[in-house]
DONUGU-968737 format. One record per atom (N, C-alpha, C, O): x, y, z; atom name. Coordinates in Angstrom, 1 decimal. Example, Ala and Ser with C-alpha at 12.3 -4.5 7.8 and 13.67 -1.06 7.14 Angstrom:
# DONUGU-968737
<pt><u>13.2</u><v>-5.7</v><w>7.8</w><atomo>N</atomo></pt>
<pt><u>12.3</u><v>-4.5</v><w>7.8</w><atomo>CA</atomo></pt>
<pt><u>13.2</u><v>-3.3</v><w>7.8</w><atomo>C</atomo></pt>
<pt><u>14.2</u><v>-3.3</v><w>8.5</w><atomo>O</atomo></pt>
<pt><u>12.8</u><v>-2.2</v><w>7.1</w><atomo>N</atomo></pt>
<pt><u>13.7</u><v>-1.1</v><w>7.1</w><atomo>CA</atomo></pt>
<pt><u>12.9</u><v>0.0</v><w>7.9</w><atomo>C</atomo></pt>
<pt><u>13.4</u><v>1.1</v><w>8.0</w><atomo>O</atomo></pt>
***
This chain:
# DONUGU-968737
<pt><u>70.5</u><v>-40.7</v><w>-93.0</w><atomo>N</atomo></pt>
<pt><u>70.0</u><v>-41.2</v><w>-91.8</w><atomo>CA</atomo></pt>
<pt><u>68.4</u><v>-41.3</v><w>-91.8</w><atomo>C</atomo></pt>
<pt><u>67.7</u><v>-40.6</v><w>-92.5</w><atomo>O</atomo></pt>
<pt><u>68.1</u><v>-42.5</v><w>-91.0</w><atomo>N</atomo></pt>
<pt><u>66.7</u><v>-42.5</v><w>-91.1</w><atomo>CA</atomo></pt>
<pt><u>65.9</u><v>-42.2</v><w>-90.1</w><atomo>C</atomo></pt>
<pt><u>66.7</u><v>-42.0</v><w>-89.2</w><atomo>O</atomo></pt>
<pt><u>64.4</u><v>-42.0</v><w>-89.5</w><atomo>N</atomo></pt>
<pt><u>63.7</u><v>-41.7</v><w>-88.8</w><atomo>CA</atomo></pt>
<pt><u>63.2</u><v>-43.3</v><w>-88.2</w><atomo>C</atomo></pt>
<pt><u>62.8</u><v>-44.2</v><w>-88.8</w><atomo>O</atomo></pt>
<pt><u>63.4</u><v>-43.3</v><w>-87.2</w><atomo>N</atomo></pt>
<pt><u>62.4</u><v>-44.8</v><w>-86.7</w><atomo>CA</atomo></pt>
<pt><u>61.3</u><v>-44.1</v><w>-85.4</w><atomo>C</atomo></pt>
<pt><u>61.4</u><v>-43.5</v><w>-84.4</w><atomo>O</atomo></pt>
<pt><u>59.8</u><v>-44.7</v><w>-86.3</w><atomo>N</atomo></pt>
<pt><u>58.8</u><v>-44.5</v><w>-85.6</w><atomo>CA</atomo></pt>
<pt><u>58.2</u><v>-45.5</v><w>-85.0</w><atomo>C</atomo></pt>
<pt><u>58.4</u><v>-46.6</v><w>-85.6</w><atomo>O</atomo></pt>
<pt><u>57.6</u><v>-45.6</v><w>-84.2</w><atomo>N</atomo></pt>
<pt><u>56.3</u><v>-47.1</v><w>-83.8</w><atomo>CA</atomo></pt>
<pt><u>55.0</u><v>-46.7</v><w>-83.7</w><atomo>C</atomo></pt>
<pt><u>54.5</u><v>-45.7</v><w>-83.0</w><atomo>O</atomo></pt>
<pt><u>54.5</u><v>-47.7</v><w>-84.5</w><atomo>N</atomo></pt>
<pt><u>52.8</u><v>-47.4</v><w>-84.3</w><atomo>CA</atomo></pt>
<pt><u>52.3</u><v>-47.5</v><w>-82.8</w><atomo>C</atomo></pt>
<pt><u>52.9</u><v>-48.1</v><w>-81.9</w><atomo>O</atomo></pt>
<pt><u>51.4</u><v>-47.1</v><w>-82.8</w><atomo>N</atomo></pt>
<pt><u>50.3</u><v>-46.9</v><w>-81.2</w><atomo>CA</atomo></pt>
<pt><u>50.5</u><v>-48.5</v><w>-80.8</w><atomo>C</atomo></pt>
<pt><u>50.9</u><v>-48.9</v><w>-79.7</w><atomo>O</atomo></pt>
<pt><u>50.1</u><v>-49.5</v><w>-82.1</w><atomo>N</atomo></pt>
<pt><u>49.6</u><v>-50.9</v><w>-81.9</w><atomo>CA</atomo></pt>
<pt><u>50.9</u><v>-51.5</v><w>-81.4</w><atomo>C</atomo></pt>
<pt><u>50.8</u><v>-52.3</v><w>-80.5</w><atomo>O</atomo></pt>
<pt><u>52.4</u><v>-51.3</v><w>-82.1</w><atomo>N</atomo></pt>
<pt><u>53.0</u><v>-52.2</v><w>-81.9</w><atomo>CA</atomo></pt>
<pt><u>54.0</u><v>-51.4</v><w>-80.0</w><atomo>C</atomo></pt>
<pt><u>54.5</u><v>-52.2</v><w>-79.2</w><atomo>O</atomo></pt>
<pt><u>53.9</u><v>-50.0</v><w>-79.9</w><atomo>N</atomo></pt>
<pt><u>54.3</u><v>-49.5</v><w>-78.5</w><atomo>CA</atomo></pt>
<pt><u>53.7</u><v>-50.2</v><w>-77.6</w><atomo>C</atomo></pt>
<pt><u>54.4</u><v>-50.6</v><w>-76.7</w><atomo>O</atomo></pt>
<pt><u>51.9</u><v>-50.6</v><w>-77.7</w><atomo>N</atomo></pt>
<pt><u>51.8</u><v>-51.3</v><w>-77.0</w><atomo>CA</atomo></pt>
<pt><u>52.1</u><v>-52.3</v><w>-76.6</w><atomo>C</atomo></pt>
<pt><u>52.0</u><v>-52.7</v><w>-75.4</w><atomo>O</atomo></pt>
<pt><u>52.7</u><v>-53.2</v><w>-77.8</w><atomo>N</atomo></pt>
<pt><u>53.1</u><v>-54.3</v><w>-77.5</w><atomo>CA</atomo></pt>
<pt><u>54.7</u><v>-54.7</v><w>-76.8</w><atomo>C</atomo></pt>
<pt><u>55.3</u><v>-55.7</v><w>-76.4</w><atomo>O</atomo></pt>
<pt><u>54.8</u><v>-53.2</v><w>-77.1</w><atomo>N</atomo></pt>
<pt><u>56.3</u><v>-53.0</v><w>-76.6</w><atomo>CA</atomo></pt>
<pt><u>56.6</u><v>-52.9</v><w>-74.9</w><atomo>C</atomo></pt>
<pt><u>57.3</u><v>-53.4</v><w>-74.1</w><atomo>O</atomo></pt>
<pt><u>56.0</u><v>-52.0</v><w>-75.0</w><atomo>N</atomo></pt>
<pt><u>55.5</u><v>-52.1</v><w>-73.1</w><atomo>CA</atomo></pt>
<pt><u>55.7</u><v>-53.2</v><w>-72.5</w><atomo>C</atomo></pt>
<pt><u>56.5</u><v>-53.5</v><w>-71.5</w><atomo>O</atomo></pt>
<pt><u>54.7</u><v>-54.2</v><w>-73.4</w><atomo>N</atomo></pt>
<pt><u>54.8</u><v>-55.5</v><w>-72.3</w><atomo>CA</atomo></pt>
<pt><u>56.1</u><v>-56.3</v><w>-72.4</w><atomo>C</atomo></pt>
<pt><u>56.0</u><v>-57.5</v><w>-72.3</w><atomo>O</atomo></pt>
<pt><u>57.3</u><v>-55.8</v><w>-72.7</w><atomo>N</atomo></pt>
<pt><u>58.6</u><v>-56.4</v><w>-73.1</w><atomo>CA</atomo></pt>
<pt><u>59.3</u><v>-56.8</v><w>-71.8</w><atomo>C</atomo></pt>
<pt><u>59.0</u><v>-56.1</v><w>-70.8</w><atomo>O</atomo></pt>
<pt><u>60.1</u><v>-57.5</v><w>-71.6</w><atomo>N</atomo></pt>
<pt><u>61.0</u><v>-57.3</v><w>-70.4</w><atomo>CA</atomo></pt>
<pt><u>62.6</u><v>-56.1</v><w>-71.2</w><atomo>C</atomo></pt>
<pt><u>63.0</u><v>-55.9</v><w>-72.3</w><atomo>O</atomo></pt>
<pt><u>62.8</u><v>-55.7</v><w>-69.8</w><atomo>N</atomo></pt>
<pt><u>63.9</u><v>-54.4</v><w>-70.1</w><atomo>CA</atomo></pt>
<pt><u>64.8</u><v>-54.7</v><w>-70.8</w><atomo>C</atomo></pt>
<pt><u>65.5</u><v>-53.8</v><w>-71.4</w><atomo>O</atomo></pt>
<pt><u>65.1</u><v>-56.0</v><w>-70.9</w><atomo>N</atomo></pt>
<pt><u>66.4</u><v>-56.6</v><w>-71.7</w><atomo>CA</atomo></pt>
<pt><u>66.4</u><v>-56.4</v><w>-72.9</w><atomo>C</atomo></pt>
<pt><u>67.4</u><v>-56.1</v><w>-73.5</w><atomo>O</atomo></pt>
<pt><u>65.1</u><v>-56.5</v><w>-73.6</w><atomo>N</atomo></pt>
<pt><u>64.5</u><v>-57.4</v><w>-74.4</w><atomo>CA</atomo></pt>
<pt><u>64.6</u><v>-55.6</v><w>-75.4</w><atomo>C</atomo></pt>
<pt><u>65.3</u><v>-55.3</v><w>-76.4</w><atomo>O</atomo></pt>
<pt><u>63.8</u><v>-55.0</v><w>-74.8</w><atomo>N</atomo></pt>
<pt><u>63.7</u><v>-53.3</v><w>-74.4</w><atomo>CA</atomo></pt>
<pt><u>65.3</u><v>-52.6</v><w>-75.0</w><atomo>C</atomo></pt>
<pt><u>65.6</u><v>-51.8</v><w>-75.9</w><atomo>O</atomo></pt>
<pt><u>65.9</u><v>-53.2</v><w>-74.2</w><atomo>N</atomo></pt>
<pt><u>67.0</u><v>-52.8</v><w>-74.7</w><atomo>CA</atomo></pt>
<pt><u>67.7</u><v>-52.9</v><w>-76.1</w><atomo>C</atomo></pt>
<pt><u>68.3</u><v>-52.0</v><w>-76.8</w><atomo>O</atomo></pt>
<pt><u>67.4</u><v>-54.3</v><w>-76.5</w><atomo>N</atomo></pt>
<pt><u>67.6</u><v>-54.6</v><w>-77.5</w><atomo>CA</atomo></pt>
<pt><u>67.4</u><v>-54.1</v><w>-78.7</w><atomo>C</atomo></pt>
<pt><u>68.0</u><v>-53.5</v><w>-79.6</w><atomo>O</atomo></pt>
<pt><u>66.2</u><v>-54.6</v><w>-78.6</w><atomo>N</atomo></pt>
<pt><u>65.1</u><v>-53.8</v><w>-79.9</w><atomo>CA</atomo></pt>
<pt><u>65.8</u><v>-51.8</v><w>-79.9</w><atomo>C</atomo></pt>
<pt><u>66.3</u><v>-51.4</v><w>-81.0</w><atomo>O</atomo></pt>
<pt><u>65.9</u><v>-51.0</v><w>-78.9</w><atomo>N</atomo></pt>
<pt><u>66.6</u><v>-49.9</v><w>-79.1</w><atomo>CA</atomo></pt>
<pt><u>68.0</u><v>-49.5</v><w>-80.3</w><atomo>C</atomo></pt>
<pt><u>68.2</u><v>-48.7</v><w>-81.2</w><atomo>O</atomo></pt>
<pt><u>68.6</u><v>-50.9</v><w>-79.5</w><atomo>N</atomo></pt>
<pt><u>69.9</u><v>-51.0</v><w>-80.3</w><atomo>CA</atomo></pt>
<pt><u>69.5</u><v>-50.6</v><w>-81.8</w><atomo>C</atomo></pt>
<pt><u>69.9</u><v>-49.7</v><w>-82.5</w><atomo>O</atomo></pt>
<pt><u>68.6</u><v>-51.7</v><w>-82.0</w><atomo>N</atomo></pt>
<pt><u>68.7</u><v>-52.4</v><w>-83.4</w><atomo>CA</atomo></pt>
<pt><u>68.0</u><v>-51.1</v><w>-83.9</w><atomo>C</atomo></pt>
<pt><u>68.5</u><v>-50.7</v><w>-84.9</w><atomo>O</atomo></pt>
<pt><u>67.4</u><v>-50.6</v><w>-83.6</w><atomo>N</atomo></pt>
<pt><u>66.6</u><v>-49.3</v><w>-84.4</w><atomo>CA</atomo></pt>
<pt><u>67.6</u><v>-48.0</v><w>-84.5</w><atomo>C</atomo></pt>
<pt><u>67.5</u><v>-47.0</v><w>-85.2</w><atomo>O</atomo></pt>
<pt><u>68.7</u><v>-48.3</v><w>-83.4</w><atomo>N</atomo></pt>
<pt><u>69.6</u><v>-47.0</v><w>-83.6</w><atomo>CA</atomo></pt>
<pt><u>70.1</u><v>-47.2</v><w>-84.8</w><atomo>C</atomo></pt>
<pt><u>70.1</u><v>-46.3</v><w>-85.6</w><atomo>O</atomo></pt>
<pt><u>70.5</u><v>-48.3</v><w>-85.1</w><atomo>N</atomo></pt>
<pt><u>71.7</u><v>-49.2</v><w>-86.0</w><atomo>CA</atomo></pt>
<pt><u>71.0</u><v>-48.7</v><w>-87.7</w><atomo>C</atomo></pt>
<pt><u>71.6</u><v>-48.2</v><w>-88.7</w><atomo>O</atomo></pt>
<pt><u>69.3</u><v>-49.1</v><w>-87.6</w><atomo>N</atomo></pt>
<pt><u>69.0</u><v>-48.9</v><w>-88.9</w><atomo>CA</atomo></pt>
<pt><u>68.9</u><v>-47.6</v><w>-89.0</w><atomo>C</atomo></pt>
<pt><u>69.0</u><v>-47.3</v><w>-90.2</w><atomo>O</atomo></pt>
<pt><u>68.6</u><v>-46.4</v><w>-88.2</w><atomo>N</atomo></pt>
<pt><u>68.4</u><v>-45.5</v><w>-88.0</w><atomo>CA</atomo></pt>
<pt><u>69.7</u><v>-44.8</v><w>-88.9</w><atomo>C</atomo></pt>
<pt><u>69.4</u><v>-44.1</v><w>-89.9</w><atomo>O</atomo></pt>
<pt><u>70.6</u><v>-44.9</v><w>-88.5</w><atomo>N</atomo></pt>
<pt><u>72.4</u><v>-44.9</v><w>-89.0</w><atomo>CA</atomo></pt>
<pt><u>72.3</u><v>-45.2</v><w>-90.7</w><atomo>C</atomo></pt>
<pt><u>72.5</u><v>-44.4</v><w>-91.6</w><atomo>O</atomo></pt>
<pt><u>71.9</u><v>-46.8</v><w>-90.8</w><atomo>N</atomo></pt>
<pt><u>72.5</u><v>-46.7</v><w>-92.2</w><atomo>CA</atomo></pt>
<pt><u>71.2</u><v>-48.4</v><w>-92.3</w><atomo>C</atomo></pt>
<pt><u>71.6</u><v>-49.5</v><w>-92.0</w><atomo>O</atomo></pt>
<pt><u>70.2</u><v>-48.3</v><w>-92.7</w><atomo>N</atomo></pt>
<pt><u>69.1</u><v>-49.2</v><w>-93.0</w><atomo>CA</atomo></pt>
<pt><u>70.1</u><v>-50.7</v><w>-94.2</w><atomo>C</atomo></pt>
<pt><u>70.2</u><v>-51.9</v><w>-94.2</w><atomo>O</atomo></pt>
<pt><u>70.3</u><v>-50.1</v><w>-94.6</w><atomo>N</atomo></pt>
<pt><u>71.1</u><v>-51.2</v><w>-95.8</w><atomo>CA</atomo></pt>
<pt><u>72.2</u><v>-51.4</v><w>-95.6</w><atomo>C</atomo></pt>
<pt><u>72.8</u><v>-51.9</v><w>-96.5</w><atomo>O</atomo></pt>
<pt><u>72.7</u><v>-51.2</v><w>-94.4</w><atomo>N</atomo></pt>
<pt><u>74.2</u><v>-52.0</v><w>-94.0</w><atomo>CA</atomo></pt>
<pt><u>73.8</u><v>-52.9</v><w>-92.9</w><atomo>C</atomo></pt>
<pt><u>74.7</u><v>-53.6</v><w>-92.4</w><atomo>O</atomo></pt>
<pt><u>72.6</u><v>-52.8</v><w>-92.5</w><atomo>N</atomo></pt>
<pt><u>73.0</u><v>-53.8</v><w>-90.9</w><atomo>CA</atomo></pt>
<pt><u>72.5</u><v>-55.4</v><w>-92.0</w><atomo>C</atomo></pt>
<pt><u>71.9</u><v>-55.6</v><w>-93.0</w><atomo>O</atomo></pt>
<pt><u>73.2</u><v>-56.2</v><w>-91.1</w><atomo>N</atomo></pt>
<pt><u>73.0</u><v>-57.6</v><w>-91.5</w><atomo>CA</atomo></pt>
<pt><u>72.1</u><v>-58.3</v><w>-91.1</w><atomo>C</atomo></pt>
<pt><u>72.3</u><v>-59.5</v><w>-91.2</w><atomo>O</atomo></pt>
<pt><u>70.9</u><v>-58.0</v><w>-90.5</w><atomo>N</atomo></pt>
<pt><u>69.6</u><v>-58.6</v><w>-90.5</w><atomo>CA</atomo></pt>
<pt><u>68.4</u><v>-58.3</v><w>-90.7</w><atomo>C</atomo></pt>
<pt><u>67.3</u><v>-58.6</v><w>-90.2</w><atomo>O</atomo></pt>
<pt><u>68.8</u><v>-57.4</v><w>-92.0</w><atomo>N</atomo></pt>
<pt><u>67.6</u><v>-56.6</v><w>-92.5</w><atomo>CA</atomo></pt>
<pt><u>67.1</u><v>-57.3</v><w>-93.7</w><atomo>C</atomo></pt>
<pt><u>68.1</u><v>-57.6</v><w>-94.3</w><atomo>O</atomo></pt>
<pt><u>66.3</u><v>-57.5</v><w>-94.1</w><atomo>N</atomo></pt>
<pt><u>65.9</u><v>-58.4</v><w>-95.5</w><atomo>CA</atomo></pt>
<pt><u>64.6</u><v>-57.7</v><w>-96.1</w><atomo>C</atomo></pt>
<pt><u>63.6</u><v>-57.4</v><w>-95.4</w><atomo>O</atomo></pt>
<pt><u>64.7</u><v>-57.5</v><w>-97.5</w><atomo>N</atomo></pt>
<pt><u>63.8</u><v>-57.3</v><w>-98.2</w><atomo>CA</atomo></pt>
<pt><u>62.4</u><v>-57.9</v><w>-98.3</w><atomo>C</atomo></pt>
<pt><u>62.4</u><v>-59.2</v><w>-98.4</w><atomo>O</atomo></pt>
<pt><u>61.5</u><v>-57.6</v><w>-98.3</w><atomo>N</atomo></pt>
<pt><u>60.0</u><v>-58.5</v><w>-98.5</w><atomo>CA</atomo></pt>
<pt><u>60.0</u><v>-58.8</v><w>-100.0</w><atomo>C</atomo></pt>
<pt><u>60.1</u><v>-57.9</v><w>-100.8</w><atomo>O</atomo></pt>
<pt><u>59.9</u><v>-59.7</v><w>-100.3</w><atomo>N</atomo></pt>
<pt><u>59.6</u><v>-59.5</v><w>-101.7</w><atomo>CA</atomo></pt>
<pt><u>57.8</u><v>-59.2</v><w>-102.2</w><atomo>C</atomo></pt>
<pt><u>56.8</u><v>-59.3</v><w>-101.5</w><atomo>O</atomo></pt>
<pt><u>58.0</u><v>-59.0</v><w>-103.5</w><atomo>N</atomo></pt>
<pt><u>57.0</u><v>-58.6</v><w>-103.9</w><atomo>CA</atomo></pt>
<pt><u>56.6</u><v>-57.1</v><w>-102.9</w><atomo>C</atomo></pt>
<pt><u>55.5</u><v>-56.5</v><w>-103.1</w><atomo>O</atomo></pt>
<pt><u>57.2</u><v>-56.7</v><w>-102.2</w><atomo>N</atomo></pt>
<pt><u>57.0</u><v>-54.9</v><w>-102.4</w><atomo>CA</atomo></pt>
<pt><u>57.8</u><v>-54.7</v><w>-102.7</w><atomo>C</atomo></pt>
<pt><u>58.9</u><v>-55.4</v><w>-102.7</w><atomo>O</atomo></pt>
<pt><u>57.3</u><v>-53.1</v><w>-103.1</w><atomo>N</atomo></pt>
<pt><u>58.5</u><v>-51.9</v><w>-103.5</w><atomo>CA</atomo></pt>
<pt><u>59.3</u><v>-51.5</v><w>-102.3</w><atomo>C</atomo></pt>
<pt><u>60.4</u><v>-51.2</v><w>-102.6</w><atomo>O</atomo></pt>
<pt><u>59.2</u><v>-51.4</v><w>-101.0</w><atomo>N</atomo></pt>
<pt><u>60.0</u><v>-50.2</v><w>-99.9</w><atomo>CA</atomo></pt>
<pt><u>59.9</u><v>-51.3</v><w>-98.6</w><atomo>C</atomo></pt>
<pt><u>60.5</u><v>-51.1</v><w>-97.6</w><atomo>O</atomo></pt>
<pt><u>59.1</u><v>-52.6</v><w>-98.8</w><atomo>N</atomo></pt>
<pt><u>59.2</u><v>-53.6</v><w>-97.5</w><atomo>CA</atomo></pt>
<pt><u>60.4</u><v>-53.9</v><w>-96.9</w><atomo>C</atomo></pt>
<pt><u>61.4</u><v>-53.7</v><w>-97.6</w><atomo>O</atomo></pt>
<pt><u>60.8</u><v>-54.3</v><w>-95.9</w><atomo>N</atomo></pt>
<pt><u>61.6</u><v>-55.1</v><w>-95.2</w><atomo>CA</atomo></pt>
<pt><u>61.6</u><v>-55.1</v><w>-94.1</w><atomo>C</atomo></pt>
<pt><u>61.0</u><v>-54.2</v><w>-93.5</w><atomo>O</atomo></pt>
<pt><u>62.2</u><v>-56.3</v><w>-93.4</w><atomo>N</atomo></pt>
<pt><u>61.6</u><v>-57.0</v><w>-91.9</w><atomo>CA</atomo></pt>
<pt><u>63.2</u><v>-56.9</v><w>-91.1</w><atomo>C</atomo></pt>
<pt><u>64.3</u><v>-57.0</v><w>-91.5</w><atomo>O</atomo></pt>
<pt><u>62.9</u><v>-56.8</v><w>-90.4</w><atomo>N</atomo></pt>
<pt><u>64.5</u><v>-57.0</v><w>-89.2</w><atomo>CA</atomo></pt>
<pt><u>64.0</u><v>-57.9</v><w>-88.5</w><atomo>C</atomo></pt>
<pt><u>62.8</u><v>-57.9</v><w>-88.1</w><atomo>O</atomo></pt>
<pt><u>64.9</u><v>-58.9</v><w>-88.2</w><atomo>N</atomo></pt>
<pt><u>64.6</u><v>-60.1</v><w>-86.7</w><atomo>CA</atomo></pt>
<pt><u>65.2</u><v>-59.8</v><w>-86.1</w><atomo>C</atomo></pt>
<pt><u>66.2</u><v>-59.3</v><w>-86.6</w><atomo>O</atomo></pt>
<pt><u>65.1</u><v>-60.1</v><w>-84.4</w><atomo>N</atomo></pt>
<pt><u>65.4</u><v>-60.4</v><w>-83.4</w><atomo>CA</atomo></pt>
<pt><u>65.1</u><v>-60.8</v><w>-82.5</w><atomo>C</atomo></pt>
<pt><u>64.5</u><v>-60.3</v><w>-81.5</w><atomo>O</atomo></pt>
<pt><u>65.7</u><v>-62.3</v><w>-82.7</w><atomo>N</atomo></pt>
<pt><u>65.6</u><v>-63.5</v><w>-81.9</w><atomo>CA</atomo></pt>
<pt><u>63.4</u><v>-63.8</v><w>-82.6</w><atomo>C</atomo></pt>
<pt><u>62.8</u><v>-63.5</v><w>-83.6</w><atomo>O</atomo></pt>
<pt><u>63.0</u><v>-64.4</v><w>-81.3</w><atomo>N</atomo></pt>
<pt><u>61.7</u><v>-64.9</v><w>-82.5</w><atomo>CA</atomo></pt>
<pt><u>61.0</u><v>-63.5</v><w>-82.4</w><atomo>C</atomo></pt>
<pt><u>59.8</u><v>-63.7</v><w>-81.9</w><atomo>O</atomo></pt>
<pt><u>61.3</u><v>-62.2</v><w>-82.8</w><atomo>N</atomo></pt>
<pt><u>60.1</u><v>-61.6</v><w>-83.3</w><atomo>CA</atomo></pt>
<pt><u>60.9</u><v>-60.8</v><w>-84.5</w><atomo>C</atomo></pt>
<pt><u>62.1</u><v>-60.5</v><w>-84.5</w><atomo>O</atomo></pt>
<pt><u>60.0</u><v>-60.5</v><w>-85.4</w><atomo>N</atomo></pt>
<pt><u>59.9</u><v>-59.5</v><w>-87.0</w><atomo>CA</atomo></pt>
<pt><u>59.8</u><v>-58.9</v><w>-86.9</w><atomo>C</atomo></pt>
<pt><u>58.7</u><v>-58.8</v><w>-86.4</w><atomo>O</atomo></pt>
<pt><u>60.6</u><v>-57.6</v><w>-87.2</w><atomo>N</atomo></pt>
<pt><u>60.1</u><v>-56.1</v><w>-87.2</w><atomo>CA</atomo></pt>
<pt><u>59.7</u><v>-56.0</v><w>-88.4</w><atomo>C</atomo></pt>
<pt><u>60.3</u><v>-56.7</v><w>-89.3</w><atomo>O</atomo></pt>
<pt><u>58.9</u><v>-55.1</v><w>-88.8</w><atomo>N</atomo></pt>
<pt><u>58.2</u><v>-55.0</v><w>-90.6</w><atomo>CA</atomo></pt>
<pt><u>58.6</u><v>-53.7</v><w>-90.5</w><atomo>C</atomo></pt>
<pt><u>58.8</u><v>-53.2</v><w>-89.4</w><atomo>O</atomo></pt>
<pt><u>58.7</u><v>-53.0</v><w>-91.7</w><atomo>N</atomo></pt>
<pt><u>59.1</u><v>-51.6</v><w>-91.6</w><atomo>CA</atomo></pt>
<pt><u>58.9</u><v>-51.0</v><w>-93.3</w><atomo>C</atomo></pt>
<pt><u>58.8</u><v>-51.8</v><w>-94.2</w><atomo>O</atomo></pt>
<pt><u>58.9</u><v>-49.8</v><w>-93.5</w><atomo>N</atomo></pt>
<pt><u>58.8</u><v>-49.3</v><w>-94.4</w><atomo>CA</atomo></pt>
<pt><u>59.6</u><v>-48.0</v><w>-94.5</w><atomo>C</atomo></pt>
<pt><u>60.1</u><v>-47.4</v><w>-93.6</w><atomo>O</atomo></pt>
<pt><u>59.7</u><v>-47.4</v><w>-95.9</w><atomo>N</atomo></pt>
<pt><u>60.6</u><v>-46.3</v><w>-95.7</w><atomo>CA</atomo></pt>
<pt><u>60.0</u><v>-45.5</v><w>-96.5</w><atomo>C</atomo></pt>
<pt><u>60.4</u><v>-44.4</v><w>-96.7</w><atomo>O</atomo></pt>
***
């Protein structure tokens, strides 16, 4: 199981979310939270070692482990 944290920079950005939206992004962090290499919209960055990005709908989550 993994830890999911948010920087100061991107909380703020989160705030200005609508609740749906709020909702969502939750889901998806429970889900990688569970098991990071099974959900199906997680993708490697290439050219790093520990990168990868989750989408949902038009925004990128970046993430590291």
């Amino acid at each position: 199981m993994f830890k999911v944290s948010i920087s100061s920079r991107a909380d703020k950005e989160f705030a200005k979310l609508s609740s749906n939206l709020k909702q969502k992004f939750y889901e998806e962090f429970k889900r990688i939270a569970q098991d990071l290499f099974r959900h199906p919209n997680v993708e490697k960055i290439r050219e790093t070692e520990r990168g990868y990005r989750l989408r949902i709908g038009r925004w990128r989550i970046l993430f590291s482990f």
